[in-house]
Each structure stands twice: as structure tokens, then as C-alpha cells.
C-alpha positions, 0 to 999 in steps of 0.5 A: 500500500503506499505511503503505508504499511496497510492494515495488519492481518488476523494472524499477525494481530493474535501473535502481537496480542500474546506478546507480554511486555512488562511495562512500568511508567512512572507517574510523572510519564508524559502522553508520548512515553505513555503512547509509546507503550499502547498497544492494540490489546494494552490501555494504560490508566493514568489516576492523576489525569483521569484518563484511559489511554488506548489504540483502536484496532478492528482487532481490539474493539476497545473504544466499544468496550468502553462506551458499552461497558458505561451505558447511560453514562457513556455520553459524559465520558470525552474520547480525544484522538492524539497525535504524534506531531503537531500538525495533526498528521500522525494518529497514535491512540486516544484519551478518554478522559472518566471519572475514577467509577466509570474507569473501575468499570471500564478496567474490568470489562477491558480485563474481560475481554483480554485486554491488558491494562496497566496504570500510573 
């Protein structure tokens, strides 16, 4: 595909999901270092920011999970789409900003679905 790499294929998408890497940010971790460690089947937690980090994938279908796991509260909950460069060209994940209630429900459905979660 030019001027990209495509979309990543099923078999690969399995073996990148059962990879473990341990990951320990500390808490004064900016939004790029956290970015860096995403993954399509890891989010990060950040307390301090109220915030979930992760990469939508069609494979990983965190960003649903999230809105279902919420219900009616779904609608108070804001999905930022973050970018690598200033220009707004390089998407790397997104930023859900929750408040501590709403991520323990998040956490445990994304832990349900296989996805590893770690936080600051």
C-alpha cells in the first residue's frame, strides 16, 4: 500500500496480542512515553489525569468496550484522538478522559475481554 504499511492481518494481530511486555511508567510519564507503550490489546490508566489511554484496532474493539461497558453514562465520558506531531498528521491512540467509577468499570470489562491494562 503506499505511503503505508496497510492494515495488519488476523494472524499477525493474535501473535502481537500474546506478546507480554512488562511495562512500568512512572507517574510523572508524559502522553508520548505513555503512547509509546499502547498497544492494540494494552490501555494504560493514568489516576492523576483521569484518563484511559488506548489504540483502536478492528482487532481490539476497545473504544466499544468502553462506551458499552458505561451505558447511560457513556455520553459524559470525552474520547480525544492524539497525535504524534503537531500538525495533526500522525494518529497514535486516544484519551478518554472518566471519572475514577466509570474507569473501575471500564478496567474490568477491558480485563474481560483480554485486554491488558496497566496504570500510573
Amino acid at each position: 500500500m503506499p505511503g503505508g504499511i496497510g492494515p495488519v492481518d488476523a494472524k499477525c494481530a493474535r501473535a502481537l496480542c500474546l506478546t507480554q511486555r512488562v511495562v512500568n511508567l512512572p507517574a510523572a510519564a508524559d502522553e508520548l512515553q505513555i503512547l509509546y507503550n499502547l498497544g492494540m490489546h494494552r490501555v494504560h490508566y493514568f489516576p492523576g489525569r483521569n484518563a484511559i489511554y488506548f489504540v483502536e484496532s478492528r482487532h481490539v474493539a476497545v473504544q466499544e468496550t468502553l462506551l458499552a461497558a458505561l451505558g447511560e453514562t457513556a455520553h459524559d465520558v470525552t474520547i480525544t484522538q492524539l497525535y504524534l506531531d503537531r500538525l495533526g498528521l500522525f494518529k497514535v491512540g486516544k484519551r478518554a478522559n472518566v471519572t475514577p467509577e466509570q474507569a473501575a468499570t471500564v478496567l474490568v470489562a477491558l480485563r474481560i475481554m483480554g485486554v491488558r491494562v496497566t496504570r500510573s
